[in-house]
MARMAR-501202 format. One line per 5 residues: number of its first residue (from 1); their letters; for each residue x, y, z of C-alpha. Coordinates in steps of 0.5 Angstrom, whole numbers, m for minus. Layout:
N
NUM	a	X:Y:Z; ...
END
This chain:
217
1	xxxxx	m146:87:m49; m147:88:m57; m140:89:m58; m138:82:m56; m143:79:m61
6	xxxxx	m138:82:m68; m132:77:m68; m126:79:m66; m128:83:m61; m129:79:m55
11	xxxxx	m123:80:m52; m123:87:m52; m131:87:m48; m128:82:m44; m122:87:m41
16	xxxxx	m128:92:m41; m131:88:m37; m126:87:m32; m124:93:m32; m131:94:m31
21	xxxxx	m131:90:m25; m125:92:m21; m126:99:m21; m132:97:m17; m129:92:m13
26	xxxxx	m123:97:m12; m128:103:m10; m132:98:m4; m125:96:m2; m123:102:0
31	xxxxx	m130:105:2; m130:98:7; m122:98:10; m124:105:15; m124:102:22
36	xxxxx	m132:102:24; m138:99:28; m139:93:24; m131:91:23; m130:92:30
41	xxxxx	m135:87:31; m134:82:26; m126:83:28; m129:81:36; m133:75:33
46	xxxxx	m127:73:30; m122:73:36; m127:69:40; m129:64:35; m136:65:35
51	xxxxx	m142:64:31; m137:68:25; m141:64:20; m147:66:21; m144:73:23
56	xxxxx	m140:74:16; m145:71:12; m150:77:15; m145:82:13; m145:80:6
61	xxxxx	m151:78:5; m153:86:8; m148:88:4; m151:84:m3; m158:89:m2
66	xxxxx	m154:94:0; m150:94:m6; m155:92:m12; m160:96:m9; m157:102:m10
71	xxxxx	m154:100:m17; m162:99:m19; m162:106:m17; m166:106:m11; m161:112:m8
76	xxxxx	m167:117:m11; m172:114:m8; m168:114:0; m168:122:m1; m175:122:m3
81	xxxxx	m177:120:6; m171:124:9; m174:122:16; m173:116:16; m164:117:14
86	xxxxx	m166:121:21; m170:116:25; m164:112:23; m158:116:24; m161:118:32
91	xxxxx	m163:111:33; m156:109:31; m152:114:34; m156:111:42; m155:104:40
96	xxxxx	m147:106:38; m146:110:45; m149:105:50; m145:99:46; m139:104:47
101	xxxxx	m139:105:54; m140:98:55; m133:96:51; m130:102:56; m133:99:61
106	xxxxx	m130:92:59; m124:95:58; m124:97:65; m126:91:68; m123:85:63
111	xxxxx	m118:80:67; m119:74:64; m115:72:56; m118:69:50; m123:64:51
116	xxxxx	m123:59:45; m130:57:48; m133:64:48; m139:62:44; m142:57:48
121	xxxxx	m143:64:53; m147:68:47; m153:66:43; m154:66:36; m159:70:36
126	xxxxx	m155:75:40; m150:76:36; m154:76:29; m158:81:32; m152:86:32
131	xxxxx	m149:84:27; m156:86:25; m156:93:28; m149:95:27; m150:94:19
136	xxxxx	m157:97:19; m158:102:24; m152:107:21; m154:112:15; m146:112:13
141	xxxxx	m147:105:11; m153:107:6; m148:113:4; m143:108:2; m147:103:m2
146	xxxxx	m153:106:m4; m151:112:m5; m144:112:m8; m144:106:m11; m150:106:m14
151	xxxxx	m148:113:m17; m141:111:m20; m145:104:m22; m150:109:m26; m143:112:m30
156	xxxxx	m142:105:m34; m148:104:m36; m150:96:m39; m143:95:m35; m146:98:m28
161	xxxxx	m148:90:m26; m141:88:m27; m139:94:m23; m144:92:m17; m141:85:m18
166	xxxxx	m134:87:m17; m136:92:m11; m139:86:m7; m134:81:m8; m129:85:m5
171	xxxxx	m134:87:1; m135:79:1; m127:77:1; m125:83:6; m131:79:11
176	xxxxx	m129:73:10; m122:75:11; m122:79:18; m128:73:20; m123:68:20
181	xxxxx	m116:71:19; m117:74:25; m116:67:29; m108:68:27; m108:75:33
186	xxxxx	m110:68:37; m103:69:41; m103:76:42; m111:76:45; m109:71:50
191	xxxxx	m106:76:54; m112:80:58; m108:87:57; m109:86:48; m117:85:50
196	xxxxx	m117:91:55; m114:94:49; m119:92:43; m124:94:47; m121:100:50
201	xxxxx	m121:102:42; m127:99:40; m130:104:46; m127:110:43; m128:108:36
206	xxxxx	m136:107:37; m137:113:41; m133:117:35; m138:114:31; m144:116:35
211	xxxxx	m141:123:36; m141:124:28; m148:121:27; m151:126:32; m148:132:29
216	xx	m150:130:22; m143:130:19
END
């Protein structure tokens, strides 16, 4: 920024700067805390201890695109081919219910606790494929980052980068946080009855998700 270059202000661009910046980290905070799909998934992962790197790193690296396209305006463009948010929002609202009636199924029919092991059961593929869909396939995901984000980044003009910066740092923390802070409920899933209970709310969760996405709201 320009005022940084004249001598005795670069502290005052410096507490723009970050104030800047942790308007954008507060706004994905709170965009990103709601219970949805891809936390839901992130948080399972966790718990199982399998592929969580992988996973994390797919939801951050989505969430950078997301992010940065929507800060280089990329939100006008979206609205310019209504057809494909459509397309998005029936095929994510289909692959929501048959994920949902699968954890109420689990949620039914569960009897085994926690297996530290469980990744030797799921491919990497499969789990990245998901991850994939979860974040991808669900047009909120595009209102939040590429629409919402963008537009408040667009208000503090030169600054909008460090804005966007500030919005994927706290994307990138809550996902490393609820991917690997989710070993320390280990304890509490070792009980089959905790694992019939998340997938139970999972259930419900994603099936509350198709629902809003079929209606359009």
């Amino acid at each position: 920024m320009q005022v940084a270059t004249i001598r005795g202000w670069e502290p005052i661009a410096e507490t723009f700067t970050l104030t800047i910046f942790l308007a954008g980290f507060a706004l994905s905070l709170s965009l990103i805390l709601a219970i949805g799909a891809q936390n839901a998934f992130v948080l399972r992962q966790g718990l199982k201890r399998a592929h969580v790197g992988a996973v994390v790193a797919v939801c951050c690296l989505s969430e950078a695109v997301l992010i940065f396209a929507g800060v280089a305006g990329f939100g006008a463009v979206a609205t310019r081919a209504p057809w494909a948010l459509e397309a998005m929002r029936w095929g994510g609202a289909a692959f929501l219910v048959v994920y949902g009636l699968r954890s109420l199924r689990d949620a039914l029919t569960t009897t085994e606790a926690l297996d530290p092991d469980g990744s030797a059961r799921q491919s990497l593929r499969a789990a990245l494929a998901t991850t994939l869909l979860l974040t991808w396939a669900n047009p909120h995901v595009y209102l939040d980052t590429v629409g919402l984000i963008g537009a408040v980044a667009a208000t503090h003009g030169e600054g909008r980068w460090v804005f966007g910066g500030g919005a994927l740092a706290a994307s990138v923390l809550f996902f490393a946080l609820l991917g690997y802070g989710a070993r320390g409920l280990a304890p509490v899933f070792a009980r089959p009855k905790a694992w019939r209970a998340l997938d139970g709310v999972v259930g419900v969760t994603m099936l509350a998700l198709a629902a809003t996405l079929a209606s359009g709201a």
